[in-house]
N, C-alpha and C positions, 0 to 999 in steps of 0.2 A: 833402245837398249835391251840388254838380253831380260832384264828385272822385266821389262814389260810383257816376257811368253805367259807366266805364271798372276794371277789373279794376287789381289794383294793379300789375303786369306790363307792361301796355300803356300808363298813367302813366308806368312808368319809362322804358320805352322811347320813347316822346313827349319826355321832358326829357332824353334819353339826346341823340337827336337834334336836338333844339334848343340846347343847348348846345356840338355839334359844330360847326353851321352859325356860329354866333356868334364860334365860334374860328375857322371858316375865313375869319370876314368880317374878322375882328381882325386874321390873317395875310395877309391881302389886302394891307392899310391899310398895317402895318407895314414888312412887307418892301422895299420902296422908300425907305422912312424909313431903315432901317438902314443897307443900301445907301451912301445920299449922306452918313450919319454915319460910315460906314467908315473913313476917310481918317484922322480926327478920334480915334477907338479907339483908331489903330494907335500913338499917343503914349503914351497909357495906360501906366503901369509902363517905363516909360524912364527914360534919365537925364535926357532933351529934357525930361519932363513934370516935372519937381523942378527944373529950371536955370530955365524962363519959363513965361510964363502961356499952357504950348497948350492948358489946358481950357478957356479964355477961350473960344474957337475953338470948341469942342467944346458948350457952352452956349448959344453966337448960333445955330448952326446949329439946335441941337433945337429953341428957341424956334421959329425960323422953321418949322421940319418942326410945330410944335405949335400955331400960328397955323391953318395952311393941314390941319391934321384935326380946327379948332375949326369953321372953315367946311365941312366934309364933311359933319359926324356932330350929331346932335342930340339921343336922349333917353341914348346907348349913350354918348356923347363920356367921361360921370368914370370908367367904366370900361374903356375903351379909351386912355386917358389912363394910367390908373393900371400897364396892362398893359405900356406902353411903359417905364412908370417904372422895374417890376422887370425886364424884358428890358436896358432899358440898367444898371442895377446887377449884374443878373448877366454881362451884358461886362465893365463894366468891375471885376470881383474878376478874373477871368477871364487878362483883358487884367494885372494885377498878380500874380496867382500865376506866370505863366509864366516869371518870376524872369528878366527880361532887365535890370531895375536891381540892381545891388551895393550891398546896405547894410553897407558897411563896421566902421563907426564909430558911437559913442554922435550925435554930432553929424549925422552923414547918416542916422541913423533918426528922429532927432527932425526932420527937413527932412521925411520923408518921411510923419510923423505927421502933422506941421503942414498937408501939404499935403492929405493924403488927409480930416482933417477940416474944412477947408474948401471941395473937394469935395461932399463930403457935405452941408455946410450949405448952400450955394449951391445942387445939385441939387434939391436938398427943397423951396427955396424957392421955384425957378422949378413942378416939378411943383405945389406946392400951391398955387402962383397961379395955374395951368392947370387947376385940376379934381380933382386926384388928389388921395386920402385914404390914401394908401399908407406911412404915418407910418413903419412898422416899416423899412422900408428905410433908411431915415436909421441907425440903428440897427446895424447889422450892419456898415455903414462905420467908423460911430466905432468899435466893439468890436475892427475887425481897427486901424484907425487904433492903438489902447492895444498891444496887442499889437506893434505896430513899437516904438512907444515906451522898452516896460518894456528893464530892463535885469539884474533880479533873477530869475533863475529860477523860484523860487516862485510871482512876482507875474504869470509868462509862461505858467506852468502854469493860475493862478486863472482870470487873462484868456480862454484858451482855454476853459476848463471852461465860463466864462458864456456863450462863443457856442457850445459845443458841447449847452447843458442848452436854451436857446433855440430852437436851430437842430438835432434829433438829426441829420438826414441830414447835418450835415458830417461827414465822410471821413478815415480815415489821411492818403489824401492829400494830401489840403486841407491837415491839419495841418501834414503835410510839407513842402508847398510853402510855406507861409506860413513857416514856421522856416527854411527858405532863403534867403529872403530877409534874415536877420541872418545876413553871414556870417562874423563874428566870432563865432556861437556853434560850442562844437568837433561831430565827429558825438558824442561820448559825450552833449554836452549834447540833444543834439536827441532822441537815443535815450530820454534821459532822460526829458524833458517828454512825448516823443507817447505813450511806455509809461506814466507816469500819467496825463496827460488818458483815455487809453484807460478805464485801470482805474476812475477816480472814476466817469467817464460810466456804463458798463457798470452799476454799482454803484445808480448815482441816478436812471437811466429807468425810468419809470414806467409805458410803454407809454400816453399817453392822447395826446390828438390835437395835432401839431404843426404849425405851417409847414413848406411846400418851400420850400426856399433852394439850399442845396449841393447839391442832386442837379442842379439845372440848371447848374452850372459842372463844365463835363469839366476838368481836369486831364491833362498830361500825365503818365501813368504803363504801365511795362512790363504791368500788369495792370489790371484792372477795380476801380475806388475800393471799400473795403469800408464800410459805413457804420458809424460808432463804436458807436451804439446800433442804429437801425433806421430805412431809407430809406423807409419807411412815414409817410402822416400826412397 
């Protein structure tokens, strides 16, 4: 076979750098996209974004940005499509963890569930009418969506475990910041829930090969995120 002219070494290094240029062409493309969605993010995890319809705003715009890189790109497009999918999903956790909405209340977490898994579904829809195959995304929305929801601590402990077995690279912090956002729960509760999600996780990885997710959402935190299980995957 022709793979056998090349040493296995000099293969690697061939798709080593073939893949680099692919991501710097993807970054190319992106980067201006983001840019003119900027504006549109910055409602993300607000009160503005639970009071009216600013995602509305936030979906014409990427259609349009997603129109005009259908006419760019031609055999690369459902993956360059797809890559935009998870960059804009990891803003927008991003943009929600930095806990600038107060959910109060049973009633304004369920607004907030309501709204983020509609999000989610509309997102999904528009990428999967543009090309993207990036289904798992949808996913990880709805999961932190239940999590706003629940109101039982057990059932806020379960919820996390499933995106934390799913997803290992989500983070103490992650956890943290998402349980901040209920801020009806006391800190004993929060201590509560993130030192078990901790320990079941710990417990149930299995070390074998995962999705990145939470490693690409920084968090504000006084120290570097510690991964629950292993940032690896």
């Amino acid at each position: 076979m022709e793979s056998h002219l090349f040493p296995e070494n000099v293969r690697e290094n061939c798709l080593r750098g073939l893949t680099e240029m692919k991501q710097s062409a993807h970054t190319y493309l992106l980067t201006p996209v983001h840019k003119i969605l900027k504006p549109h993010y910055q409602k993300v995890g607000t009160s503005d974004w639970l009071k009216k319809n600013t995602f509305e705003k936030l979906l014409n715009s990427t259609e349009d940005e997603l129109q005009e890189l259908q006419g760019s790109t031609q055999s690369c497009h459902q993956e360059l499509i797809g890559q935009l999918q998870q960059e804009m999903t990891v803003e927008y956790v991003r943009r929600l963890l930095k806990g600038e909405v107060k959910l109060r209340d049973k009633d304004r977490q369920l607004k907030a569930y309501e709204t983020v898994q509609e999000n989610a579904e509309r997102l999904h829809k528009l990428f999967a009418r543009m090309g993207s195959k990036q289904d798992w995304l949808k996913e990880i929305l709805t999961k932190i969506a239940e999590v706003l929801k629940l109101q039982d601590i057990p059932a806020i402990q379960m919820q996390i475990v499933s995106l934390g077995s799913a997803y290992p690279d989500l983070s103490e912090e992650h956890v943290s910041a998402l349980l901040k956002l209920k801020t009806n729960l006391s800190q004993a509760d929060m201590n509560t829930i993130t030192s078990t999600v901790l320990d079941t996780l710990k417990e149930s990885y299995t070390g074998g090969e995962t999705r990145r997710f939470f490693s690409n959402v920084v968090v504000m935190s006084p120290s570097f995120p510690t991964c629950i299980t292993s940032c690896s995957g």
